[in-house]
GUVEXSE-727844 format. One record per residue (C-alpha): residue number from 1; residue in one letter; x, y, z. Coordinates in nm, 4 decimals. Last residue first. Example, Ala and Ser with C-alpha at 12.3 -4.5 7.8 and 13.67 -1.06 7.14 Angstrom:
R   k r        X        Y        Z
R   2 S   1.3670  -0.1060   0.7140
R   1 A   1.2300  -0.4500   0.7800
//
This chain:
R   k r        X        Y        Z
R 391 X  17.7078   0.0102  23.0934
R 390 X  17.7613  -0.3269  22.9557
R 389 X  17.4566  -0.4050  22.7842
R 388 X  17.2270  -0.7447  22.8722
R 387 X  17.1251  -0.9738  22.6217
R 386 X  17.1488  -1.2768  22.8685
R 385 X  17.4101  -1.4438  22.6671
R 384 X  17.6374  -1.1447  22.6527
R 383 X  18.0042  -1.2447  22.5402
R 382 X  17.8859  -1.5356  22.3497
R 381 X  17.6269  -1.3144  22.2310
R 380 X  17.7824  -1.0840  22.1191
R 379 X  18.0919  -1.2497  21.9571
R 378 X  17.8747  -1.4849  21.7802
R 377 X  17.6674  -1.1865  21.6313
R 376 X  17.9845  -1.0047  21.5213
R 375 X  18.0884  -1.3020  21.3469
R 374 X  17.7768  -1.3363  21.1163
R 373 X  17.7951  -0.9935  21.0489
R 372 X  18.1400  -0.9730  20.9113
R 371 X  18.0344  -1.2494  20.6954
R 370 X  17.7330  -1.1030  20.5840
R 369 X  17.9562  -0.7838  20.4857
R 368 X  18.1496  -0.9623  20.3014
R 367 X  17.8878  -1.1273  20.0801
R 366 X  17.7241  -0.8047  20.0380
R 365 X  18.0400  -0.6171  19.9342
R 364 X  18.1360  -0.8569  19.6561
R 363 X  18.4444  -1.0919  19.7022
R 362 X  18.2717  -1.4108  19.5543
R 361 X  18.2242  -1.2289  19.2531
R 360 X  18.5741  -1.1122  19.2446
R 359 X  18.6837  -1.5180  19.2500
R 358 X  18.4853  -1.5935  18.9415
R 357 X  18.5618  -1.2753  18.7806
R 356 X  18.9507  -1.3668  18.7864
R 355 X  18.8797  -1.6663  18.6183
R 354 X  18.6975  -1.5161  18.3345
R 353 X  18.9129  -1.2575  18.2579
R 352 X  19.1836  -1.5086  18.2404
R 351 X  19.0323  -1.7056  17.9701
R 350 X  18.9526  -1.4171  17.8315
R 349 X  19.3149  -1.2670  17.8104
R 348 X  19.4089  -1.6228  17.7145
R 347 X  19.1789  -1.5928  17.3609
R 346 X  19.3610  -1.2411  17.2916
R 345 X  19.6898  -1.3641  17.3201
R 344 X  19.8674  -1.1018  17.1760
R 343 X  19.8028  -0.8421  17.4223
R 342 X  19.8148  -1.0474  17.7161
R 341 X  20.1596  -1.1673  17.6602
R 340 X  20.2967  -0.7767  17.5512
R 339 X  20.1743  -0.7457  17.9101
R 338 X  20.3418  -0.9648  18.0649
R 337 X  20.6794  -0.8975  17.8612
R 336 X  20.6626  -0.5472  17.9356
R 335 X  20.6174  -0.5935  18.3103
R 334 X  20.9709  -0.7996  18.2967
R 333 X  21.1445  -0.5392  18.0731
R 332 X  21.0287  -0.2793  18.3415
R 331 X  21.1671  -0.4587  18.6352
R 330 X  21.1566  -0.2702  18.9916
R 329 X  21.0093  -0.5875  19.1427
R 328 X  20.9777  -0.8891  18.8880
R 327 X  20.6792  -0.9736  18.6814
R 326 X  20.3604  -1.1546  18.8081
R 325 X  20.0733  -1.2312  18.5989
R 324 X  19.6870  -1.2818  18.6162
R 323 X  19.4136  -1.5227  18.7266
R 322 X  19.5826  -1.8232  18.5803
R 321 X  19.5482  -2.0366  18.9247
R 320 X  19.7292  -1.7599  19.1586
R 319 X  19.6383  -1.4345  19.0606
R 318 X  19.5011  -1.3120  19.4600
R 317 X  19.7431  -1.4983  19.6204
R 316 X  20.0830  -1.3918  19.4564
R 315 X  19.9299  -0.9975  19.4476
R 314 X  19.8542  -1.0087  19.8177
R 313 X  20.1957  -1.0779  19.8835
R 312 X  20.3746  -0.8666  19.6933
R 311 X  20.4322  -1.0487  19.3129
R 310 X  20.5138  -0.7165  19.0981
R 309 X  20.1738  -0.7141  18.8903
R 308 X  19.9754  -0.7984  18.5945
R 307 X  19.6171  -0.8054  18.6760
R 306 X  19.3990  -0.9326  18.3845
R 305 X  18.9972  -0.7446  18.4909
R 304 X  18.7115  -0.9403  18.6640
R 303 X  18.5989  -0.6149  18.8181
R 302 X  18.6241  -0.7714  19.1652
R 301 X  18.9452  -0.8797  19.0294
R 300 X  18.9950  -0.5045  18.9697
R 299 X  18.8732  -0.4383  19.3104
R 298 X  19.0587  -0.5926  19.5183
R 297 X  19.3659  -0.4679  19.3453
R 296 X  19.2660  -0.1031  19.4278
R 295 X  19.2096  -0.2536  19.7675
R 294 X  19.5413  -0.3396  19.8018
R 293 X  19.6791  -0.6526  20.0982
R 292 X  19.9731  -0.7762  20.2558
R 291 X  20.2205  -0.5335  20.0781
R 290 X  20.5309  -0.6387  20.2360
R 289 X  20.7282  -0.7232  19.8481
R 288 X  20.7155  -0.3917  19.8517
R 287 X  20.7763  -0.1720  19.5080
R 286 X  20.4508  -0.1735  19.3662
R 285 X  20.3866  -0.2198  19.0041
R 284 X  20.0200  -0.2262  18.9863
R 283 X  19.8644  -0.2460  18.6500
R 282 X  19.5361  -0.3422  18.4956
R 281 X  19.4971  -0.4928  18.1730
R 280 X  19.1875  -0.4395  17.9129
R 279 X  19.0410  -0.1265  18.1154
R 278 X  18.7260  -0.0236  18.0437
R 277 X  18.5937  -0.1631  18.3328
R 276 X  18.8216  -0.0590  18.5502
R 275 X  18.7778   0.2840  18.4610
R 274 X  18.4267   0.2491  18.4915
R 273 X  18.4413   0.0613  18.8523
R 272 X  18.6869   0.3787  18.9619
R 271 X  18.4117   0.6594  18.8406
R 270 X  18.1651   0.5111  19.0227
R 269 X  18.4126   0.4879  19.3075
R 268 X  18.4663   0.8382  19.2994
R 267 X  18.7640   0.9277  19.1955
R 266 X  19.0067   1.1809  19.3740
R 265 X  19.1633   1.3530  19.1292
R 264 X  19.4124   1.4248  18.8852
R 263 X  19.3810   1.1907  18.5943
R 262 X  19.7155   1.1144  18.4139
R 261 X  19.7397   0.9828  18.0730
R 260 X  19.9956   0.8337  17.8966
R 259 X  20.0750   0.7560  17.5748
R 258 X  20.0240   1.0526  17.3978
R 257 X  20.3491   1.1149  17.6289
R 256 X  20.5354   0.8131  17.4927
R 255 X  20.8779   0.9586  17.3903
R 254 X  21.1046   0.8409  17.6711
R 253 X  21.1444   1.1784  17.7848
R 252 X  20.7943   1.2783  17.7769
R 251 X  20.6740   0.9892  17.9771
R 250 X  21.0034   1.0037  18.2474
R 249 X  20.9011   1.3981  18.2822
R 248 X  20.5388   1.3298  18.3247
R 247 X  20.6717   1.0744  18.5689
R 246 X  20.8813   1.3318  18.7342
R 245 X  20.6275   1.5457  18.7483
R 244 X  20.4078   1.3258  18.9277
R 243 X  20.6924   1.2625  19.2382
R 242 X  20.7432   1.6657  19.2109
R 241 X  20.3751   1.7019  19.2922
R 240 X  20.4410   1.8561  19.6449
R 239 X  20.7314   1.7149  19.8357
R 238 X  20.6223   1.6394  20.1992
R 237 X  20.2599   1.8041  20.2177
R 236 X  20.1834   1.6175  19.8881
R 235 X  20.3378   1.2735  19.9729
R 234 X  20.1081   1.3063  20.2507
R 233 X  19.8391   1.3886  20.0695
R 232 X  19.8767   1.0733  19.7964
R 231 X  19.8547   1.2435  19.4847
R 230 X  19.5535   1.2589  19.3081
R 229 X  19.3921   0.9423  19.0944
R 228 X  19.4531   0.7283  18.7757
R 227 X  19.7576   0.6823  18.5881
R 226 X  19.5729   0.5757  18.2511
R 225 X  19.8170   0.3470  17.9630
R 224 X  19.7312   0.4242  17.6533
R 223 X  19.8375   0.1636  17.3921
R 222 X  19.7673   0.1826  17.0131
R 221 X  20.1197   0.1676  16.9193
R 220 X  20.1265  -0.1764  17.0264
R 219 X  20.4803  -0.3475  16.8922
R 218 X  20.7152  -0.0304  17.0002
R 217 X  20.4425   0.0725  17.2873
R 216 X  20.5033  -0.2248  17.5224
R 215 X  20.8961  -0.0999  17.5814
R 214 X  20.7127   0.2257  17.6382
R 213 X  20.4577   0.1161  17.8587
R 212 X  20.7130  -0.0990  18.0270
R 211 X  20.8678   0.2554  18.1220
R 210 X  20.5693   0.3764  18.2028
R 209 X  20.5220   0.0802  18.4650
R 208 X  20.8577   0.1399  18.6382
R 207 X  20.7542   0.4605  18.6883
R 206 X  20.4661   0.3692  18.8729
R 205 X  20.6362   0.2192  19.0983
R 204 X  20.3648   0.2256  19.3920
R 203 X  20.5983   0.3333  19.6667
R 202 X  20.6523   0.6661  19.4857
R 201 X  20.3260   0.7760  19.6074
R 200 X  19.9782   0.8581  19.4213
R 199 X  19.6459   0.7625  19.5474
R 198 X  19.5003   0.4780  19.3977
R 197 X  19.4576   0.3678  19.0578
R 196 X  19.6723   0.1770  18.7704
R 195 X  19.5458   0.1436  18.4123
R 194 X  19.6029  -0.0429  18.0848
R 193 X  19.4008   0.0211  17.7941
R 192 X  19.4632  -0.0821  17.4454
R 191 X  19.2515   0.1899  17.2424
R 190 X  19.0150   0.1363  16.9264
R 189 X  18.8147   0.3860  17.1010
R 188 X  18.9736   0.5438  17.3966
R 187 X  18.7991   0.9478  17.4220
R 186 X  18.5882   0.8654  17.7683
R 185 X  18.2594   0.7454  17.6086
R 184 X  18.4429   0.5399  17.2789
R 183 X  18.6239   0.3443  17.5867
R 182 X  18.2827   0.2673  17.7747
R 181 X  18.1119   0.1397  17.4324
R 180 X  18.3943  -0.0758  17.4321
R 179 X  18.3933  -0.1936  17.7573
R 178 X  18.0648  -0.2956  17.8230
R 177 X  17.8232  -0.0490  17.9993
R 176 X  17.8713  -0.0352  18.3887
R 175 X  17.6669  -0.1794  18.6793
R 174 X  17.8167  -0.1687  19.0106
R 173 X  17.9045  -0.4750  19.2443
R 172 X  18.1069  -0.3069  19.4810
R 171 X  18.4570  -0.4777  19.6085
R 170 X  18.5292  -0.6396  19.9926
R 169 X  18.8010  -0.6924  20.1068
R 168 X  18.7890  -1.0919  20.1804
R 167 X  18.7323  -1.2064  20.5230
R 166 X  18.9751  -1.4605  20.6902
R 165 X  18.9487  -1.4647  21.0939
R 164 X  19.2364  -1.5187  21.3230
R 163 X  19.1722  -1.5709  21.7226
R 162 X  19.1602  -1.9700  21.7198
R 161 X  19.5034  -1.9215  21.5435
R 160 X  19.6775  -1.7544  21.8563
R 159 X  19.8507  -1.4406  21.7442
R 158 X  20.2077  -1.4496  21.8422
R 157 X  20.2986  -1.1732  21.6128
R 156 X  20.5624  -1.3178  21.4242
R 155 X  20.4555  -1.6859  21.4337
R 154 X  20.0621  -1.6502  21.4334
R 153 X  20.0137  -1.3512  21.2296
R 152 X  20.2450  -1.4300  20.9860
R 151 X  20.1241  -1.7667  20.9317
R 150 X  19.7891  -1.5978  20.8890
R 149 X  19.8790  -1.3359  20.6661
R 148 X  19.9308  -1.5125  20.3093
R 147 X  19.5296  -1.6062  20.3687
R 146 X  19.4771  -1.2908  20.2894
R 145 X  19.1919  -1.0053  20.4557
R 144 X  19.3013  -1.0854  20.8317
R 143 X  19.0637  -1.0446  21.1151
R 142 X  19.1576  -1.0434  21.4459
R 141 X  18.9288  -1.1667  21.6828
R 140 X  18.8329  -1.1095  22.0998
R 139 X  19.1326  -0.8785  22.1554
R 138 X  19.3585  -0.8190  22.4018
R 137 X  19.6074  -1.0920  22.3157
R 136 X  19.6430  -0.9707  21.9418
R 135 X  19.6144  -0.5784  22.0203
R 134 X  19.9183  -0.6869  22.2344
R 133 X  20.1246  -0.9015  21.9346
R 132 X  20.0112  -0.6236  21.7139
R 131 X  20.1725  -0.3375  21.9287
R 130 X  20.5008  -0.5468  22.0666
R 129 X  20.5797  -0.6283  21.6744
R 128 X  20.4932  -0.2793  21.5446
R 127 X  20.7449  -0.1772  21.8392
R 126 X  21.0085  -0.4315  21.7490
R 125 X  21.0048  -0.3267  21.3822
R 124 X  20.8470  -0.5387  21.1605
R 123 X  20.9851  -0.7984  20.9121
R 122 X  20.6666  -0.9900  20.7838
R 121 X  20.4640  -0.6869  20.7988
R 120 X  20.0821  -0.7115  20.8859
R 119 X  19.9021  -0.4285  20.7197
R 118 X  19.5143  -0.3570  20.7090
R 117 X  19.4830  -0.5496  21.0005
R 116 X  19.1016  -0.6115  21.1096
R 115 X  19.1040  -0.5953  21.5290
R 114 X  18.7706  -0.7228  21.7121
R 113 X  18.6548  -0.6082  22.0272
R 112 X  18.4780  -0.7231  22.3483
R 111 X  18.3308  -0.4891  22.5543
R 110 X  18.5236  -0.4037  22.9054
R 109 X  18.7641  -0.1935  22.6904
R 108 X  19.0373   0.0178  22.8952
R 107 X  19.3338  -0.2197  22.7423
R 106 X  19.2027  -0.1187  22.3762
R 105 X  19.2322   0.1900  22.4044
R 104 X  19.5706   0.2491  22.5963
R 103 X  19.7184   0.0120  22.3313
R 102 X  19.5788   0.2100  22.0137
R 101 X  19.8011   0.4542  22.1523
R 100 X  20.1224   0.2779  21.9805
R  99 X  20.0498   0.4011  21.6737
R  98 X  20.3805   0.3483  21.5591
R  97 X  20.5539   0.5856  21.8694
R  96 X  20.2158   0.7829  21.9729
R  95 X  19.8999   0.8073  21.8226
R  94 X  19.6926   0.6166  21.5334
R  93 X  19.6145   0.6458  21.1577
R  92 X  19.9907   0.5720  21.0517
R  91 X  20.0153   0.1845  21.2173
R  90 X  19.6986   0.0192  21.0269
R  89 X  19.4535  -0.0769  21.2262
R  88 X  19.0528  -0.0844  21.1983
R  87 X  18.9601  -0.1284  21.5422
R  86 X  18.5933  -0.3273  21.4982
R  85 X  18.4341  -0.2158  21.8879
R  84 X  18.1298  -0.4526  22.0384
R  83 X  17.8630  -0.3997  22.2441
R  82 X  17.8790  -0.0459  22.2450
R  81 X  17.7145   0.2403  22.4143
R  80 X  17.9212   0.2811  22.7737
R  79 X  18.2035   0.0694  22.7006
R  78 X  18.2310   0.2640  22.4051
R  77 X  18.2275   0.6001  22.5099
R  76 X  18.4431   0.4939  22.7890
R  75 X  18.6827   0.3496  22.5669
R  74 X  18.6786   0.6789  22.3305
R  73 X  18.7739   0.8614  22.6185
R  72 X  19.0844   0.6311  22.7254
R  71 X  19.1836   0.6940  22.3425
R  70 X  19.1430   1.0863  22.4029
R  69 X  19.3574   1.1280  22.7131
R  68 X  19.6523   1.0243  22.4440
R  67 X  19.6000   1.3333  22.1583
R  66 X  19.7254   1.3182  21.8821
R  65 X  19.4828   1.0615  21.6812
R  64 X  19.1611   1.2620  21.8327
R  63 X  18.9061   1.0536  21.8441
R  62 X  18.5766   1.1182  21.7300
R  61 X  18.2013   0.9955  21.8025
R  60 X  17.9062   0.9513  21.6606
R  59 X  17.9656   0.9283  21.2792
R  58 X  17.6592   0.7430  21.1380
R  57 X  17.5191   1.0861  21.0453
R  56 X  17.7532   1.0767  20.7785
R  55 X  17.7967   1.4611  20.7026
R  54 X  18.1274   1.4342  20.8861
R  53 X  18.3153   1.7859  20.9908
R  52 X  18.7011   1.7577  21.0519
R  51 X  18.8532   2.0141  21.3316
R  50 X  19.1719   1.8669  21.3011
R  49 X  19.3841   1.5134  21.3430
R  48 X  19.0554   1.2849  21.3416
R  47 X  19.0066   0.9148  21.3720
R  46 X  18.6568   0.8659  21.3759
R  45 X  18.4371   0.6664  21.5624
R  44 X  18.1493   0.4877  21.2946
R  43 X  17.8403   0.3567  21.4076
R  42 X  17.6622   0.0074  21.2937
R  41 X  17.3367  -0.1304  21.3763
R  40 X  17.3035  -0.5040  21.3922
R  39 X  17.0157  -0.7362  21.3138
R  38 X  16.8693  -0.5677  21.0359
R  37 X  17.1409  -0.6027  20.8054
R  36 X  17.1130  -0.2809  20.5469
R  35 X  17.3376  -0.0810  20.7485
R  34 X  17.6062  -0.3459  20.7165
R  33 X  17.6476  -0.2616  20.3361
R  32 X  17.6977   0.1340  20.4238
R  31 X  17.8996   0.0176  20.6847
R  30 X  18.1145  -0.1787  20.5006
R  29 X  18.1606   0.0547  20.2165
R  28 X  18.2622   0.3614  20.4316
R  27 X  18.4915   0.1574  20.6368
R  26 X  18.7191   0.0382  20.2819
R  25 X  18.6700   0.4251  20.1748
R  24 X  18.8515   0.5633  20.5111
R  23 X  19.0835   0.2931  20.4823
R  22 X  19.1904   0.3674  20.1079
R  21 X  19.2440   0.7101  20.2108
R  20 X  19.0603   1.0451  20.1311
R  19 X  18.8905   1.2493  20.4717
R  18 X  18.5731   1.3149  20.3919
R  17 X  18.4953   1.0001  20.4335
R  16 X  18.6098   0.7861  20.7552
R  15 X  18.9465   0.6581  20.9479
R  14 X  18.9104   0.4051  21.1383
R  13 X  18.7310   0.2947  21.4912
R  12 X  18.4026   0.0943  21.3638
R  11 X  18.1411   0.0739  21.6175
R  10 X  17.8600  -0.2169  21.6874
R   9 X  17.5531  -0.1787  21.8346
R   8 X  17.3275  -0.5267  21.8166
R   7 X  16.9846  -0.5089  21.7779
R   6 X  16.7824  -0.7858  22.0303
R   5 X  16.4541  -0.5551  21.9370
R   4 X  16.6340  -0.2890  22.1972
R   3 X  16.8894  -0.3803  22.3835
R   2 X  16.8517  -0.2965  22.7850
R   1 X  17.0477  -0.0364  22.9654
//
């Protein structure tokens, strides 16, 4: 088989809309940028545990996450249509003993493939260790989306520098209305508004961050502070909604339910970039001190908003310089003080603001997805000088 027009045909394997995850969203954005490069023309492999339907006509193949012949399928697929494979990891989406099936893939490749790690954990266990540390040798580039990682990357995992990439996660570039006339629009005139998005799990604190609310709430009565977004289906299938009751509980018991408000659903990321927009501080209070990187964090700096947050890894990088502040893990007095900070320092807020846009500008979809382009190209052509297909 013989390119056409010198296009290259790459495939993401990840997770993909319907389905509702913050990897399934990240691929969804890239593509949908990377479709507008001429020079390369991107598909999307599913991960699948069902009978899932795609209406992305982009989706051309599936794997099965279960199911081990499958991976050695997918390769074949691949090898036969591909001339290059992006593996989105993270350890839940795939097969076997910590996703160990991502192996059998990714040893049956003759094309060459790139790996972007979604998590890289300073103190793995020894078979998320063995698993990077192979996808790491196997693979052409592995793309990291923090700076924090790379050490990581090479020491615990063995990852030879040459191999690691840094591209930014990407944010969307969206235009909203300014931020007051937003708040008046969705019932927050006159309002102080802090927020925190993403699915819903205990790991991301959040009741550490209504109880700051409350502590915040005794000097700025006019604070509402927005949980944002449906609980986290796994979560769901475990324990139902008891982890959101309980924080309805913890609002109501510490006497700040008109204080907080929870929207249950899925947002759209329309509906994200005007929350964020409206927002004066946003809030994430995780618990892990792991968490390499957040897109919902991503994209409030892409959204130029204050950040205060518990200082995880990707937090310490991202609101270094004055771009935000860091409070201590599972510390509502310390979250309180940040944001009581903010709040009366108007002129620093802006200051802040500012900063923080400068580096979520640079951090826009487009730019990213040029950059994954560029290196995609390289790879190609290093790997196939004469332009011909593996097949």
């Amino acid at each position: 088989m013989v390119k056409v027009n010198g296009i290259k045909n790459v495939a993401f394997l990840s997770t993909y809309p319907p389905r509702e995850c913050g990897l399934a969203t990240f691929t969804e954005d890239l593509v949908n940028e990377i479709t507008k490069v001429a020079l390369v023309r991107p598909s999307v492999i599913a991960v699948t545990v069902g009978n899932e339907e795609y209406p992305d006509s982009r989706v051309t193949f599936k794997l099965r996450q279960h199911e081990r012949e499958s991976y050695f399928e997918t390769a074949r697929w691949v090898n036969t249509y591909m001339d290059l494979l992006v593996i989105e990891h993270e350890y839940g989406i795939f097969g076997g003993d910590c996703g160990e099936y991502i192996v059998d893939l990714a040893k049956s490749l003759t094309v060459p493939f790139i790996v972007t790690t979604h998590t890289v954990l300073e103190e793995p266990t020894l078979k998320q260790q063995e698993i990077l540390r192979e996808l790491g040798q196997l693979s052409t580039k592995f793309v990291t989306m923090a700076e924090s990682s790379v050490p990581i990357l090479a020491g615990t995992y063995g990852i030879d520098l040459d191999k690691i990439e840094v591209i930014p996660h990407g944010v969307p570039s969206l235009l909203v209305g300014a931020r007051e006339k937003l708040k008046a629009g969705h019932g927050l005139k006159d309002k102080h508004v802090i927020s925190s998005f993403g699915l819903l799990s205990p790991a991301k604190g959040i009741e550490y961050g209504i109880e700051a609310v409350a502590k915040v709430v005794a000097d700025h009565a006019d604070v509402v502070y927005l949980v944002l977004g449906k609980t986290h289906p796994c979560v769901k299938e475990l324990s139902g909604e008891s982890y959101r009751q309980s924080l309805m509980d913890l609002a109501e018991g510490l006497g700040v339910r008109d204080n907080i408000r929870f929207v249950d659903k899925y947002l759209t990321k329309e509906e994200v970039i005007k929350y964020l927009h409206l927002s004066d501080i946003y809030l994430t209070p995780y618990l892990s001190k792991e968490q390499a990187v957040s897109g919902t964090l991503a994209y409030a700096v892409g959204c130029g908003r204050v950040v205060v947050s518990t200082p995880y890894r990707y937090a310490r990088e991202m609101l270094g310089d004055g771009r935000g502040m860091l409070a201590e893990f599972r510390d509502a007095d310390s979250l309180a003080a940040c944001m009581n900070f903010i709040l009366r320092n108007p002129l620093r807020k802006k200051e802040m603001e500012l900063k923080t846009l400068a580096v979520g500008q640079m951090m826009a979809w487009n730019n990213v997805a040029r950059l994954y382009t560029n290196l995609f190209i390289d790879i190609i052509e290093e790997f196939q000088p004469d332009g011909a297909l593996v097949g």
